[in-house]
C-alpha positions in Angstrom: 103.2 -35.3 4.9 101.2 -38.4 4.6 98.1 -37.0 5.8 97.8 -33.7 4.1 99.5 -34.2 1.0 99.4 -38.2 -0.1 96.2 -38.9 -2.6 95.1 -42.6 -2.1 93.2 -44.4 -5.1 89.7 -43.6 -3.5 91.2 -40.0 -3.3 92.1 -40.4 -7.2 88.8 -41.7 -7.9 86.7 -38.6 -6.0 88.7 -35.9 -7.7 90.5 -37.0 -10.8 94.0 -36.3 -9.0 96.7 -39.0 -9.8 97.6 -40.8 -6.8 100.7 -39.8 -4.8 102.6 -41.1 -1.9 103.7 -38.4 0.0 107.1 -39.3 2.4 108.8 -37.4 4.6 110.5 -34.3 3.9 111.0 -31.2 4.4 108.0 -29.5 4.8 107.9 -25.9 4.1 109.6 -22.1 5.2 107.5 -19.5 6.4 108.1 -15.5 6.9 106.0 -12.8 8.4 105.4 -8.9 9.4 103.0 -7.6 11.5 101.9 -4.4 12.3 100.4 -2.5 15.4 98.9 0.8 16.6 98.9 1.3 20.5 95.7 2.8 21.2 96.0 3.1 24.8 98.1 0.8 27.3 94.8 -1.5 27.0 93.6 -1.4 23.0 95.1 -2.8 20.3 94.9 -3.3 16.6 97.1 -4.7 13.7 97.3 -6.4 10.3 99.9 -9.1 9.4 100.7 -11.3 6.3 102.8 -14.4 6.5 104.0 -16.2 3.1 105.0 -20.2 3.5 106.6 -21.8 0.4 106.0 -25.1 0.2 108.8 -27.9 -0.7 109.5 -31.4 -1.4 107.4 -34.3 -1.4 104.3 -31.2 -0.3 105.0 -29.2 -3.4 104.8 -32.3 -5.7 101.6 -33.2 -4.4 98.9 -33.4 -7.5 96.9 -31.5 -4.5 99.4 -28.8 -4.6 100.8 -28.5 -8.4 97.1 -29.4 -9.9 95.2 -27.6 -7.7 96.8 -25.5 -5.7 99.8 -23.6 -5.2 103.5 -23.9 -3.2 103.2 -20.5 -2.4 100.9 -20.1 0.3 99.4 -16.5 1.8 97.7 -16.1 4.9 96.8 -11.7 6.0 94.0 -10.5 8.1 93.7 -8.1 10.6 93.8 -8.4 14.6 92.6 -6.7 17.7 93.5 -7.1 21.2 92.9 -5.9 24.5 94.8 -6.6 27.9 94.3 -6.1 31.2 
Protein backbone atom coordinates (compact mmCIF):
# COMPACT_ATOMS: atom_id res chain seq x y z
CA UNK A 1 0.00 0.00 0.00
CA UNK A 2 2.97 1.99 0.83
CA UNK A 3 4.49 1.95 -2.33
CA UNK A 4 1.72 2.59 -4.82
CA UNK A 5 -0.50 4.70 -2.88
CA UNK A 6 1.53 6.78 0.02
CA UNK A 7 2.57 10.45 -1.35
CA UNK A 8 5.79 11.55 0.50
CA UNK A 9 6.54 15.46 0.86
CA UNK A 10 8.94 15.33 -2.27
CA UNK A 11 5.82 13.58 -3.87
CA UNK A 12 3.60 16.64 -2.62
CA UNK A 13 6.05 19.05 -3.78
CA UNK A 14 6.26 17.42 -7.63
CA UNK A 15 2.56 17.28 -8.07
CA UNK A 16 0.54 19.46 -5.66
CA UNK A 17 -1.05 16.18 -3.99
CA UNK A 18 -1.26 16.43 -0.16
CA UNK A 19 0.82 13.99 1.42
CA UNK A 20 -0.58 10.59 2.61
CA UNK A 21 0.58 7.72 4.46
CA UNK A 22 -0.83 4.79 3.10
CA UNK A 23 -1.02 1.55 5.81
CA UNK A 24 -2.11 -1.58 5.38
CA UNK A 25 -5.41 -2.64 4.34
CA UNK A 26 -7.48 -4.12 2.38
CA UNK A 27 -6.61 -3.60 -0.88
CA UNK A 28 -9.13 -3.94 -3.46
CA UNK A 29 -12.00 -6.71 -5.16
CA UNK A 30 -11.82 -7.59 -8.63
CA UNK A 31 -14.42 -9.38 -11.18
CA UNK A 32 -14.14 -10.51 -14.70
CA UNK A 33 -15.79 -12.13 -18.02
CA UNK A 34 -14.14 -13.25 -20.92
CA UNK A 35 -15.17 -14.36 -24.04
CA UNK A 36 -13.86 -16.89 -26.77
CA UNK A 37 -14.52 -18.20 -30.35
CA UNK A 38 -12.88 -21.64 -31.12
CA UNK A 39 -11.56 -21.26 -34.51
CA UNK A 40 -10.16 -24.56 -34.91
CA UNK A 41 -8.64 -26.94 -32.09
CA UNK A 42 -5.40 -24.68 -32.64
CA UNK A 43 -6.79 -20.74 -33.13
CA UNK A 44 -8.17 -18.72 -30.78
CA UNK A 45 -9.58 -15.26 -30.13
CA UNK A 46 -11.45 -13.41 -27.27
CA UNK A 47 -12.23 -10.13 -25.52
CA UNK A 48 -12.43 -9.66 -21.71
CA UNK A 49 -13.09 -6.80 -19.20
CA UNK A 50 -12.20 -7.02 -15.60
CA UNK A 51 -13.53 -4.09 -13.09
CA UNK A 52 -11.36 -3.75 -9.55
CA UNK A 53 -12.86 -1.34 -6.92
CA UNK A 54 -10.50 -0.04 -4.95
CA UNK A 55 -10.79 0.28 -0.91
CA UNK A 56 -9.34 1.54 2.19
CA UNK A 57 -6.30 3.27 2.78
CA UNK A 58 -5.87 2.85 -1.65
CA UNK A 59 -9.10 4.59 -2.20
CA UNK A 60 -8.25 7.52 0.09
CA UNK A 61 -5.14 8.07 -1.60
CA UNK A 62 -4.88 11.95 -2.93
CA UNK A 63 -3.47 9.69 -5.98
CA UNK A 64 -6.72 8.01 -6.21
CA UNK A 65 -9.65 10.54 -5.11
CA UNK A 66 -7.64 13.71 -6.77
CA UNK A 67 -6.58 12.15 -9.65
CA UNK A 68 -7.88 9.14 -10.23
CA UNK A 69 -10.51 6.89 -9.61
CA UNK A 70 -11.52 3.60 -7.12
CA UNK A 71 -13.04 2.10 -9.90
CA UNK A 72 -10.63 0.75 -12.04
CA UNK A 73 -11.26 -0.91 -15.85
CA UNK A 74 -9.05 -2.94 -17.65
CA UNK A 75 -10.68 -4.68 -21.57
CA UNK A 76 -8.73 -5.66 -24.59
CA UNK A 77 -8.80 -8.30 -26.80
CA UNK A 78 -6.70 -11.63 -26.97
CA UNK A 79 -5.47 -14.32 -29.37
CA UNK A 80 -4.00 -17.56 -28.83
CA UNK A 81 -2.79 -20.43 -30.56
CA UNK A 82 -1.71 -23.97 -29.04
CA UNK A 83 -0.13 -26.74 -30.16
Amino acid sequence: MDAYFSVTPEDSLASGLNTYKAEAGFRDARGWVTAMFHFNPQWHVGAGVMYSGLYSEASDSPIVSVRGSSNQWVFGPMGLFTW
